[in-house]
DOTOR-252293 format. One line per field, with one value per residue (C-alpha): residue in three letters; x, y, z. Coordinates in steps of 0.2 Angstrom, whole numbers, plus 5000, padded with zeros to 4 digits. Layout:
BEGIN
rest	[ALA  ...]
xx	[X  ...]
yy	[Y  ...]
zz	[Z  ...]
end
This chain:
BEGIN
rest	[UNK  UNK  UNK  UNK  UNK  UNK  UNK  UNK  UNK  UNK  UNK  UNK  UNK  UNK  UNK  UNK  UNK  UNK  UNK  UNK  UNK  UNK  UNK  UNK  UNK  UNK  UNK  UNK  UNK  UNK  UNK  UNK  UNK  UNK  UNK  UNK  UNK  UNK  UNK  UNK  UNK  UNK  UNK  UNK  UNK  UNK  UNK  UNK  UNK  UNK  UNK  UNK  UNK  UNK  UNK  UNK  UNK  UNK  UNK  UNK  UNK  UNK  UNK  UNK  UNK  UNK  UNK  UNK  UNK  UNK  UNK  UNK  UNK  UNK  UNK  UNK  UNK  UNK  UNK  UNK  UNK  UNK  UNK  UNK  UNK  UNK  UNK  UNK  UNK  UNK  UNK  UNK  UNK  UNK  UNK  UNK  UNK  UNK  UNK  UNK  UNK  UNK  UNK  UNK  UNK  UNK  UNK  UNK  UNK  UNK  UNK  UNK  UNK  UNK  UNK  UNK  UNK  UNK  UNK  UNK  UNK  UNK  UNK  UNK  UNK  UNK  UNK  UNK  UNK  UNK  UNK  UNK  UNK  UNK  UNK  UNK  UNK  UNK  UNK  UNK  UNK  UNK  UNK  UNK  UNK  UNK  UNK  UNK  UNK  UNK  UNK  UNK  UNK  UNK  UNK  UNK  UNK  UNK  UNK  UNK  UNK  UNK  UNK  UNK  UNK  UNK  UNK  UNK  UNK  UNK  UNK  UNK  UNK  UNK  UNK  UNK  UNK  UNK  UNK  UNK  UNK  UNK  UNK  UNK  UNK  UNK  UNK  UNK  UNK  UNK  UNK  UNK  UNK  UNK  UNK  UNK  UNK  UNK  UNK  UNK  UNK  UNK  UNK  UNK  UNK  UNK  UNK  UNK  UNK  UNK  UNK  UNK  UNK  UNK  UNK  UNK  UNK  UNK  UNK  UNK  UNK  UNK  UNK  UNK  UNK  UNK  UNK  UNK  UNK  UNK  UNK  UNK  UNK  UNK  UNK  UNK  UNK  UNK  UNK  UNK  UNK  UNK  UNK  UNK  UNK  UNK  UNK  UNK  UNK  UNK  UNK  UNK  UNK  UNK  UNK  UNK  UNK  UNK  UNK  UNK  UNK  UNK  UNK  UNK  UNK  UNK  UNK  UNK  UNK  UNK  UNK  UNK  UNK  UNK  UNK  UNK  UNK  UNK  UNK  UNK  UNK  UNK  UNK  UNK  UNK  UNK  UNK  UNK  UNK  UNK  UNK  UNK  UNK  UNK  UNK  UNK  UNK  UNK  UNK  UNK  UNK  UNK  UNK  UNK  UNK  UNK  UNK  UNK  UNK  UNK  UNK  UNK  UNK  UNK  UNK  UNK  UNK  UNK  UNK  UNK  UNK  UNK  UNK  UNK  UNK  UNK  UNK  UNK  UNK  UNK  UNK  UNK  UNK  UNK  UNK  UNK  UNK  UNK  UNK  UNK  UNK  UNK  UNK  UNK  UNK  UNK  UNK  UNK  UNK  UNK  UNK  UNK  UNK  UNK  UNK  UNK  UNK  UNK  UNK  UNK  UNK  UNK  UNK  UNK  UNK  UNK  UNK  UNK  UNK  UNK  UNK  UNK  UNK  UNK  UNK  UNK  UNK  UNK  UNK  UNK  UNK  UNK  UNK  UNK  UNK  UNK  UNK  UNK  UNK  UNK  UNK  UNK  UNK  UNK  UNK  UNK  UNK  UNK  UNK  UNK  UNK  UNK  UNK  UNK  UNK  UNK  UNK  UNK  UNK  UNK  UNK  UNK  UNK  UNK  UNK  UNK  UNK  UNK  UNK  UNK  UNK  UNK  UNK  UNK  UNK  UNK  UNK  UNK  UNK  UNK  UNK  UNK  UNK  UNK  UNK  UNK  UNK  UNK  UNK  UNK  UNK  UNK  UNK  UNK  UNK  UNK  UNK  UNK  UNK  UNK  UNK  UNK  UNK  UNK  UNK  UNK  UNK  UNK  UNK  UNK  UNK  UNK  UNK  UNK  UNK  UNK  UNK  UNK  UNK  UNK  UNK  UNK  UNK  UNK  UNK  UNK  UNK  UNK  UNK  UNK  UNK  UNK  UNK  UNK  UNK  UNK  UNK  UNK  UNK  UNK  UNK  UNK  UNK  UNK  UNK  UNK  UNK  UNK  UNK  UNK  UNK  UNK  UNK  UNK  UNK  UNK  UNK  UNK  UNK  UNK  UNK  UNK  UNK  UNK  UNK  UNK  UNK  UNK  UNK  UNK  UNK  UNK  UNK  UNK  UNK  UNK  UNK  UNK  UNK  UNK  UNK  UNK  UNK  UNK  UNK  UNK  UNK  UNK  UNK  UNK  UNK  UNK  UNK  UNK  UNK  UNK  UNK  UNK  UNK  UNK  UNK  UNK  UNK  UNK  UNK  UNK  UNK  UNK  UNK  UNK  UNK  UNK  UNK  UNK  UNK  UNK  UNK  UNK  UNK  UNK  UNK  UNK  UNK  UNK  UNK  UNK  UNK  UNK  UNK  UNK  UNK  UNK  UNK  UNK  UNK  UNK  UNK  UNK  UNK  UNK  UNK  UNK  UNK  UNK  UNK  UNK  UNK  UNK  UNK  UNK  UNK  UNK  UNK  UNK  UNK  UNK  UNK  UNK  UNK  UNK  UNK  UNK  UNK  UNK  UNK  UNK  UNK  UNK  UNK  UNK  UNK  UNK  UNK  UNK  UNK  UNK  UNK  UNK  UNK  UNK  UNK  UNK  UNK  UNK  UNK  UNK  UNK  UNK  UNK  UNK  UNK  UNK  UNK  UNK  UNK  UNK  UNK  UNK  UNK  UNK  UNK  UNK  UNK  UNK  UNK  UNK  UNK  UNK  UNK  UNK  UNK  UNK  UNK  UNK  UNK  UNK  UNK  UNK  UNK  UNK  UNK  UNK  UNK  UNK  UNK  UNK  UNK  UNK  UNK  UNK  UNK  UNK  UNK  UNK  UNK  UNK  UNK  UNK  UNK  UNK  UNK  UNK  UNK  UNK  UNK  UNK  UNK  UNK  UNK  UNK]
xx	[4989  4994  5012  5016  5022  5035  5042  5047  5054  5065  5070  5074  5085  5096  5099  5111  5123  5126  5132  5152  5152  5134  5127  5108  5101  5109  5103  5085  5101  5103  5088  5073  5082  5084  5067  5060  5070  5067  5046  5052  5060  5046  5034  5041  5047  5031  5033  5056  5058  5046  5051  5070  5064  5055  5068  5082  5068  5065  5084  5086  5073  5082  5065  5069  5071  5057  5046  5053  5047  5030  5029  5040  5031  5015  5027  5030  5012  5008  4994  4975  4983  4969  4966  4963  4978  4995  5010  5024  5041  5052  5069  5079  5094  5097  5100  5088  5092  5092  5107  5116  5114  5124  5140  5147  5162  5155  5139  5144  5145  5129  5119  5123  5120  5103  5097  5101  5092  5076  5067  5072  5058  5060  5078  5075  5066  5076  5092  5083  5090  5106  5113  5124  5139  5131  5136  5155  5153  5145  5157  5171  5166  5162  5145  5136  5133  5129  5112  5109  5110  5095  5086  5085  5076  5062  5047  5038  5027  5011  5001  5009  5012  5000  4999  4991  5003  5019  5015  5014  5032  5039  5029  5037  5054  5055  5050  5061  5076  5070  5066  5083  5090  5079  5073  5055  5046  5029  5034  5033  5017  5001  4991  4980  4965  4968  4967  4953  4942  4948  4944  4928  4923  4932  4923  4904  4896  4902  4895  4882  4894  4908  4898  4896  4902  4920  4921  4937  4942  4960  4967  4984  4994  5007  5017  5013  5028  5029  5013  5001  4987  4988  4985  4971  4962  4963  4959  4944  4936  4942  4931  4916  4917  4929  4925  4930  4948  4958  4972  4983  4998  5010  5025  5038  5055  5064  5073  5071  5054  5049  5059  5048  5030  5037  5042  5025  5014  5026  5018  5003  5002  5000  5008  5024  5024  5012  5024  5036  5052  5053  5048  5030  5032  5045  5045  5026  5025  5007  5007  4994  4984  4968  4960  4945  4951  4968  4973  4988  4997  5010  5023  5019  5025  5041  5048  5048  5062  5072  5058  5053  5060  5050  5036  5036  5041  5027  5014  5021  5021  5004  4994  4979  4984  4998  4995  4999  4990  4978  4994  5009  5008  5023  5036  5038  5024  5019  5006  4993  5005  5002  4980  4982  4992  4980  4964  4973  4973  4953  4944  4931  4914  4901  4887  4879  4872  4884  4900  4917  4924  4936  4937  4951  4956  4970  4977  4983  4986  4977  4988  4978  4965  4967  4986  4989  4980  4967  4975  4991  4992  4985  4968  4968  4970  4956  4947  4949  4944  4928  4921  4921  4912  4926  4926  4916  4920  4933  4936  4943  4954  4959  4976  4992  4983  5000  5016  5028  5016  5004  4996  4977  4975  4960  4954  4949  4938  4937  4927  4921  4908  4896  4880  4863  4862  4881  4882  4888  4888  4904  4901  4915  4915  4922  4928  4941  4934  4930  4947  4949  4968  4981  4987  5004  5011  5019  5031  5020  5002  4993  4978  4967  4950  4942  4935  4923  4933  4939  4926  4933  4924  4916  4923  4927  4909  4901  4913  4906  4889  4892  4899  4886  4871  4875  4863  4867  4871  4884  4896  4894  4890  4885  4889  4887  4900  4900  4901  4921  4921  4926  4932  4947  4942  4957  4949  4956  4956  4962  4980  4978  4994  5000  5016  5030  5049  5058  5078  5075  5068  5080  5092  5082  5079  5100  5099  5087  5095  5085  5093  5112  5109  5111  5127  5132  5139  5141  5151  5168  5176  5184  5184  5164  5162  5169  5157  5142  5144  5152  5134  5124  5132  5128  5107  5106  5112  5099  5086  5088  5089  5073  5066  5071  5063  5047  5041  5047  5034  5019  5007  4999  4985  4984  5000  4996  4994  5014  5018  5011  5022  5039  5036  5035  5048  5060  5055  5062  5082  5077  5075  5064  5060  5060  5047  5060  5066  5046  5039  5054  5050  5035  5036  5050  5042  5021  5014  4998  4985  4967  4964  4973  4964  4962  4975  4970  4976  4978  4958  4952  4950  4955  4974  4974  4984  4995  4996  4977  4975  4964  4956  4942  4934  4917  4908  4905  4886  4885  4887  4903  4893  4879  4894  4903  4888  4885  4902  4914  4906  4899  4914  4924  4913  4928  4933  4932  4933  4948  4943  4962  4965  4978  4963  4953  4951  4960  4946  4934  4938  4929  4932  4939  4951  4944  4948  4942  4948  4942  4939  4934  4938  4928  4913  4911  4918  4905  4906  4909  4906  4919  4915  4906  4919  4912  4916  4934  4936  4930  4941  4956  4951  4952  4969  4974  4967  4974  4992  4992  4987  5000  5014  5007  5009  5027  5034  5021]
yy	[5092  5110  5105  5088  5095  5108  5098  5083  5096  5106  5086  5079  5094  5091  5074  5085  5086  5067  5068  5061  5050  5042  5034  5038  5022  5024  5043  5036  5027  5046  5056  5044  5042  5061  5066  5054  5061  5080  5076  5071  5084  5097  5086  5087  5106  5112  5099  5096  5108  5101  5082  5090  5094  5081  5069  5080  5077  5059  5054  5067  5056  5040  5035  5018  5018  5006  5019  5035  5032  5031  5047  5055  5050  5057  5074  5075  5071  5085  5099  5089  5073  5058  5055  5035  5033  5032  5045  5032  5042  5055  5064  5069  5075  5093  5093  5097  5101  5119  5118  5104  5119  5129  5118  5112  5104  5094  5089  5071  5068  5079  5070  5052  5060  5068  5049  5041  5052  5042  5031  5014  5009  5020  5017  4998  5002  5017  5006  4998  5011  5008  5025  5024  5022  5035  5048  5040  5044  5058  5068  5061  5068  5085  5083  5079  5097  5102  5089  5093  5112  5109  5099  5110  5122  5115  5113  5095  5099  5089  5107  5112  5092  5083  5061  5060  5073  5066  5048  5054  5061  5048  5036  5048  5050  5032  5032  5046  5037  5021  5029  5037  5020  5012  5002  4995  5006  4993  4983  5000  5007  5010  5026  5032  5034  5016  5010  5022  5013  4997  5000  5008  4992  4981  4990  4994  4978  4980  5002  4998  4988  4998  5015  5006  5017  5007  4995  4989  4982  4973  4975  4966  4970  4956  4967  4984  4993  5011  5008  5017  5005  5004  5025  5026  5013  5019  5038  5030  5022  5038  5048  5036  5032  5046  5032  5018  5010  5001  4991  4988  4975  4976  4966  4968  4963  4979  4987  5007  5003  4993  5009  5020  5014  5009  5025  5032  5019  5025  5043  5041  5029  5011  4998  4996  4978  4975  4979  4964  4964  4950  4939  4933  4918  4910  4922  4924  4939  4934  4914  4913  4929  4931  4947  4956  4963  4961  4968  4971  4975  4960  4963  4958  4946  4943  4924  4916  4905  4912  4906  4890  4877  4884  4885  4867  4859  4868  4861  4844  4842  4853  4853  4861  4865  4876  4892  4884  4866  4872  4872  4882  4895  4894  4900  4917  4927  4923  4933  4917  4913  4931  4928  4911  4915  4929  4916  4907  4921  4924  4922  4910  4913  4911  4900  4917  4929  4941  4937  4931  4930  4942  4951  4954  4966  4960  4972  4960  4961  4951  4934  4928  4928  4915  4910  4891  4876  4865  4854  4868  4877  4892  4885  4874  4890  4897  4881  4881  4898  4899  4880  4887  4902  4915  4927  4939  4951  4957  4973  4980  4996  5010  5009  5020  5021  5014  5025  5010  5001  5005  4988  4985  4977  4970  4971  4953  4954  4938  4933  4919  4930  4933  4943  4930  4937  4936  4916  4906  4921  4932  4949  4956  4975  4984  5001  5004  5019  5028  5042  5057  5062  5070  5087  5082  5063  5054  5041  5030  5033  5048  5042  5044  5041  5056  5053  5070  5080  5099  5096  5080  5068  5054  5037  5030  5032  5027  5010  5005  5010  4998  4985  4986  4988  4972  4972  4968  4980  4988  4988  4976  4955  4943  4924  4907  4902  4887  4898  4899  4881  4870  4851  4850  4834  4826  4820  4805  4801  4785  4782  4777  4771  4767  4755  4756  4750  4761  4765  4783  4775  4760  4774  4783  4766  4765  4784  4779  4775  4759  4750  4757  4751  4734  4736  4745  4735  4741  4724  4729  4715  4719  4703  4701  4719  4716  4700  4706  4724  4712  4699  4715  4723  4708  4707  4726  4719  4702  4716  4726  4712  4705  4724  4720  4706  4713  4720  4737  4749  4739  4747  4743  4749  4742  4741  4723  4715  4724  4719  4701  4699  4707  4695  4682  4686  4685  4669  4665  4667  4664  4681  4687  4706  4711  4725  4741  4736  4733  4749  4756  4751  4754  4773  4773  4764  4771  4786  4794  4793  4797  4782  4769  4759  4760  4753  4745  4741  4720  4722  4728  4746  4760  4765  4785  4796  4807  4819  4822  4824  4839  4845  4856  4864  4860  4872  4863  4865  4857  4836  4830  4820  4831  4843  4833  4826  4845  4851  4838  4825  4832  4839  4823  4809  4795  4806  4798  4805  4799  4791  4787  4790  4804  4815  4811  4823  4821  4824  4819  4806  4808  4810  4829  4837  4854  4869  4888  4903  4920  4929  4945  4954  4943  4945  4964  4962  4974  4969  4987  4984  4991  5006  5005  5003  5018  5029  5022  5025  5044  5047  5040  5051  5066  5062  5062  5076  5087  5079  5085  5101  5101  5096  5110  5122  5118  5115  5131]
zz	[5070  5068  5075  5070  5054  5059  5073  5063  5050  5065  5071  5054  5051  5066  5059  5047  5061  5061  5043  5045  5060  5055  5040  5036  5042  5059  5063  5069  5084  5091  5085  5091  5110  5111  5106  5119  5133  5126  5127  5145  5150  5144  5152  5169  5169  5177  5193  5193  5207  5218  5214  5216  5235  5238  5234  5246  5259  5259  5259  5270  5283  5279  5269  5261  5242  5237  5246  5237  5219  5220  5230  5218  5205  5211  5213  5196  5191  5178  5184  5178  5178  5181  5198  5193  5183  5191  5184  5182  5178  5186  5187  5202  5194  5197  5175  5160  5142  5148  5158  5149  5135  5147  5149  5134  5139  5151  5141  5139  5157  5161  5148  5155  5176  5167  5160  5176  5187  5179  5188  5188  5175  5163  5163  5159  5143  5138  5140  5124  5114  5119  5119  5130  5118  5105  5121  5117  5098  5097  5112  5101  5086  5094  5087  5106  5110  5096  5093  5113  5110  5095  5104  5119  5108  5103  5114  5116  5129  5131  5128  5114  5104  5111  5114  5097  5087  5097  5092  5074  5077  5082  5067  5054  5062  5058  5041  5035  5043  5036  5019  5018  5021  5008  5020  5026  5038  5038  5051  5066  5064  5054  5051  5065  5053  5051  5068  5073  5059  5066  5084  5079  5071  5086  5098  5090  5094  5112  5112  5128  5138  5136  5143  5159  5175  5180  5165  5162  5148  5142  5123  5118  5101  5100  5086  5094  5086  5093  5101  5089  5093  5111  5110  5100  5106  5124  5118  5109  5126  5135  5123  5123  5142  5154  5165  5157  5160  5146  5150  5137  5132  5121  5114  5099  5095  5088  5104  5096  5093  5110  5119  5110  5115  5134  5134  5131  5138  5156  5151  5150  5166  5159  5166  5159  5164  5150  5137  5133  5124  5112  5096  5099  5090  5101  5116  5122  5131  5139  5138  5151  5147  5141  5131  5129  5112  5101  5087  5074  5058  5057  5044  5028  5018  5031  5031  5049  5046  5060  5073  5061  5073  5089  5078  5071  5088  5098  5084  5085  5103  5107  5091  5095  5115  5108  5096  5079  5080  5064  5052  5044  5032  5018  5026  5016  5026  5042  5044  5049  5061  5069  5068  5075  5089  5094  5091  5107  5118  5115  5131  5134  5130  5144  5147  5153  5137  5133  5146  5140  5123  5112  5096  5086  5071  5061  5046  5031  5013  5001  5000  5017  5008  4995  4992  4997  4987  4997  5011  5010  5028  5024  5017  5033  5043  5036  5037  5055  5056  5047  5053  5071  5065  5069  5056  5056  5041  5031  5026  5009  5012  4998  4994  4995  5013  5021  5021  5014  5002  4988  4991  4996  5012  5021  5040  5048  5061  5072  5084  5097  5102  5085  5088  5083  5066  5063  5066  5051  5041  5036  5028  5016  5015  5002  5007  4992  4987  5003  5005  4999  4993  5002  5003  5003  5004  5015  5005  4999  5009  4997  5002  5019  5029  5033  5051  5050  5058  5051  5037  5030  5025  5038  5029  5045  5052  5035  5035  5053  5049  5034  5044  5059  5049  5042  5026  5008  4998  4985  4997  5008  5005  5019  5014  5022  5030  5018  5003  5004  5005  4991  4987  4975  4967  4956  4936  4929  4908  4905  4897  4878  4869  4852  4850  4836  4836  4828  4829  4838  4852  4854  4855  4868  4877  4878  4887  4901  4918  4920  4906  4909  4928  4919  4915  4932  4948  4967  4969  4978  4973  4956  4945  4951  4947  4929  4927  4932  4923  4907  4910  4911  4892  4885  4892  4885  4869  4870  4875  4858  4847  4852  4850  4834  4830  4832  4816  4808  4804  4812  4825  4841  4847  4863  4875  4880  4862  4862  4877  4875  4858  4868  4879  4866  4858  4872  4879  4862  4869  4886  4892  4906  4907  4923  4928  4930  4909  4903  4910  4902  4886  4886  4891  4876  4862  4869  4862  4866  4855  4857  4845  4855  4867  4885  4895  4909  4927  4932  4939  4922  4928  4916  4919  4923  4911  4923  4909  4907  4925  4929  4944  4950  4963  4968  4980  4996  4996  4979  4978  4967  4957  4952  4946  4938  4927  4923  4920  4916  4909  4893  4887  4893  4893  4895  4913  4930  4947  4956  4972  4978  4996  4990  4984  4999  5012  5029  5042  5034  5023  5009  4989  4987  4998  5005  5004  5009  5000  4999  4984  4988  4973  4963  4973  4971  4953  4939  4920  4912  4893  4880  4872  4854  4838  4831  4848  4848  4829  4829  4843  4834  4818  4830  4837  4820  4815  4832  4825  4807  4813  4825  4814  4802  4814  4815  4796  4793]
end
């Protein structure tokens, strides 16, 4: 990483030269694009004269041109390239940044005959950029040769900024520009330390397998960014395995950052079909694919209304045969969405030991884990998830690990595949104190792993010996599945309502809607209008003078002995209540009063009190009643557990709706006792002291 540093300083400063024509958040536009084809044209230097003739030779044979690029490409191969990986770029224009250096007034022109003397597939991914009209701008502005002239003098060759360096260069290229925009830089990339621990964990179950002579393996990000996890975790099965092949996919929807990881992906040989432009949600790249591994840092917290419709129409028509049949998270972070939709692109697990099946290593932060009530789409999601036995463990992370947020976050790992001791169990690891701090940070991210290289510290080799050890411990917890289960069941207290007429509440009765819809009519015709609103002013008025004819200043302590003499009373005038007017006086004239009696349904059942409603969540492994005889009961011996079809669940039926959460914090939570009175008070008494003295030492 000795270069990483002072060649995102020497770029960043030639982002100076677009001060006028550009705003800050537009210099990523021009700087990004030219530092991509500035790695390229260092890259190919060594082998440009020999693709350069080759070229002049094949059209000079009339060779046909679907027959040219692939023997070009293997011209411009760089020397020690890999014999089993294909070299999938090349230029045969007669241009570099040296010689566009050499002719100013003709740089605009020179640039754009440079970019399309690429091959055709790297053109299609660098057209992402869109750069083409920057050319325009910049020329006009008299600014183009300057930014070429700088760029030509840095060196980006793969011997001196190497895959892993240049990666980092572009990953804080983008959040410098994004910073200086006060904008989000979370949804392009996360910090290699990261996803090596992630692919360390991802891939440890599998370590024999993967050694294999020829294994090949597949690995999908479906929000790859600039392609940060692709690289490691193919430079992680090249180091355990030089053998070993891993075949990567890819798919985002923001063009600079898609450009970006084509771009390298092309480098280093990978298919470049494998990398899709587009939203995942309602473009699937891979529809019909399958992987051995997946894995991802979804944005977070980021609304999906803008792919809502697709989302919801694919779940109604598919349910469970589409990606999102298990539910919908609220619609403010659609991070779930991103876990389910690689949950459907899991392989199927063989009849035969150890064949098939997928893992998956999803960065979240903590609102997956417990936000949304039981029966909401998030808890069904988890539901879904833990009932088929697919998670395997989550991870706790330090914070200020990530370069745009201080936040925690937690790695899931899911799985279809769970070793024999793993099966109905999830472990939760809590790695929130494994980093060491920062020489120097990086926006936000002051924190890092240490992987044990250059004397740091191995936090990334303790976490997986943690997590593949799977014991309890201080650090790590191994659950039932069951355990992050629960029934929310819904506690009834009956209603209990004392009666008295008093003036206030004939007022308040007058206020209600149901008693000045009397008086109202929708009749068109206007005399019936007039009658019916005129009949309805005089049944308001009948209503109050029979309210009061009911005694002033007496009681009721039971709502049907008062509703039994209203009614009395106004069979005297021939009045008949009907049910909208009765409920409303009795909500106006009732009172709650723990004294009162119960009232009571037409069955005789106690009548709840919506107002003393309460709920609570009974672990799943625990019987309702047994709970609620210890927990509820003797506190409120007149409670009840509701067993209306509301608070039933909806798969299974029964009294409680379910839900899973979980609480991971709470689980590794230690009770740290306050320090004794007498220590706080003799530290106070030295403040003090230290401030007299101080303010002596001033007046003195």
């Amino acid at each position: 990483m000795q270069h990483f540093g002072e060649k995102v300083a020497f770029i960043w400063s030639v982002a100076d030269l677009l001060r006028g024509p550009y705003r800050q958040n537009q210099y990523g536009k021009v700087i990004l694009p030219l530092t991509v084809l500035r790695r390229l044209d260092c890259m190919l230097a060594p082998t440009r004269d020999a693709v350069r003739a080759k070229h002049a030779d094949l059209k000079a044979k009339g060779t046909a041109t679907a027959a040219i690029e692939p023997i070009l490409n293997r011209a411009a191969a760089p020397k020690g390239w890999p014999k089993d990986r294909p070299f999938l770029v090349h230029n045969t224009s007669k241009l570099d940044f040296a010689t566009l250096k050499q002719d100013p007034e003709n740089v605009a022109r020179n640039l754009t005959h440079f970019i399309k003397g690429f091959n055709a597939k790297f053109g299609g991914i660098f057209d992402h950029f869109g750069f083409g009209e920057h050319i325009e701008k910049l020329d006009k502005a008299n600014r183009l040769y300057q930014v070429v002239a700088k760029f030509a003098e840095i060196d980006l060759h793969p011997d001196i900024v190497s895959n892993t360096e240049m990666g980092y260069v572009f990953e804080e290229l983008i959040r410098k520009f994004n910073e200086a925009a006060n904008e989000t830089a979370g949804d392009h990339f996360t910090p290699r330390e990261v996803i090596r621990l992630i692919v360390n964990v991802l891939f440890d179950p599998d370590d024999d397998g993967l050694r294999k002579p020829g294994v090949v393996r597949t690995l999908c990000d479906p929000a790859c960014g600039t392609g940060g996890m692709l690289s490691v975790s193919e430079e992680y099965l090249r180091e355990l395995n030089p053998g070993a092949r891993l075949e990567v996919f890819g798919q985002d929807f923001n063009p600079e950052s898609y450009a970006i990881c084509g771009s390298d992906m092309l480098i280093k040989g990978q298919d470049i079909e494998r990398i899709r432009f587009g939203d995942s949600f309602t473009e699937d790249g891979f529809r019909t694919e399958q992987f051995d591994y997946l894995l991802a840092n979804p944005p977070f917290g980021v609304e999906w209304k803008p792919a809502e419709d697709a989302i919801r129409k694919e779940r109604a028509d598919l349910v469970f045969g589409g990606r999102f049949g298990a539910g919908v998270p609220r619609i403010n972070d659609g991070s779930l969405l991103f876990l389910q939709h690689m949950i459907s692109k899991m392989k199927t697990v063989s009849a035969k030991a150890g064949e098939g099946g997928s893992r998956i290593g999803i960065v979240f932060n903590g609102s997956p884990l417990f936000t949304g009530d039981a029966g909401s789409g998030e808890s069904e999601i988890r539901r879904w998830i833990i009932k088929n036995d697919w998670l395997e463990a989550i991870i706790a992370l330090p914070d200020q690990l990530f370069y745009n947020t201080g936040i925690f976050t937690y790695v899931w790992i899911v799985t279809n595949r769970k070793a024999p001791e793993r099966r109905g169990k999830v472990q939760l690891v809590n790695a929130v104190s494994f980093f060491q701090k920062m020489r120097k940070s990086l926006g936000n991210k002051r924190n890092e792993i240490g992987d044990g290289r250059e004397g740091r510290p191995d936090h990334i080799g303790d976490i997986t010996r943690l997590y593949g050890e799977f014991q309890q411990g201080p650090h790590s917890k191994i659950f039932d599945n069951e355990d992050f289960g629960y029934r929310k069941i819904t506690v009834e207290r009956p209603l209990r309502l004392r009666f008295e007429v008093t003036e206030q509440a004939i007022v308040a009765l007058r206020d209600l809607s149901q008693f000045k819809a009397l008086a109202e009519s929708k009749k068109k015709d206007r005399k019936e209008r007039q009658r019916q609103e005129r009949e309805g002013v005089e049944k308001q008025d009948l209503i109050v003078a029979v309210l009061r004819t009911l005694p002033i200043g007496k009681v009721w302590m039971s709502r049907e002995a008062f509703v039994a003499d209203l009614e009395a009373e106004a069979a005297k005038v021939d009045l008949r209540l009907a049910s909208p007017i009765r409920k409303a006086i009795v909500a106006t004239f009732g009172t709650r009063d723990e004294t009162a009696e119960i009232c009571v349904n037409p069955d005789g059942t106690p009548e709840p009190d919506p107002d003393l409603r309460d709920f609570e969540h009974v672990p799943l492994k625990e019987d309702i009643n047994v709970y609620f005889d210890r927990e509820v009961r003797p506190h409120v011996p007149d409670a009840w557990i509701s067993t209306d079809k509301r608070y039933c669940d909806k798969e299974d039926h029964r009294v409680g709706i379910v839900g899973y959460e979980l609480p991971f914090t709470s689980h590794f939570y230690e009770y740290v006792p306050p320090r004794p009175l007498k220590e706080i008070e003799m530290e106070i008494k030295a403040l003090e002291s230290d401030i007299v003295r101080m303010l002596t030492e001033v007046t003195s």
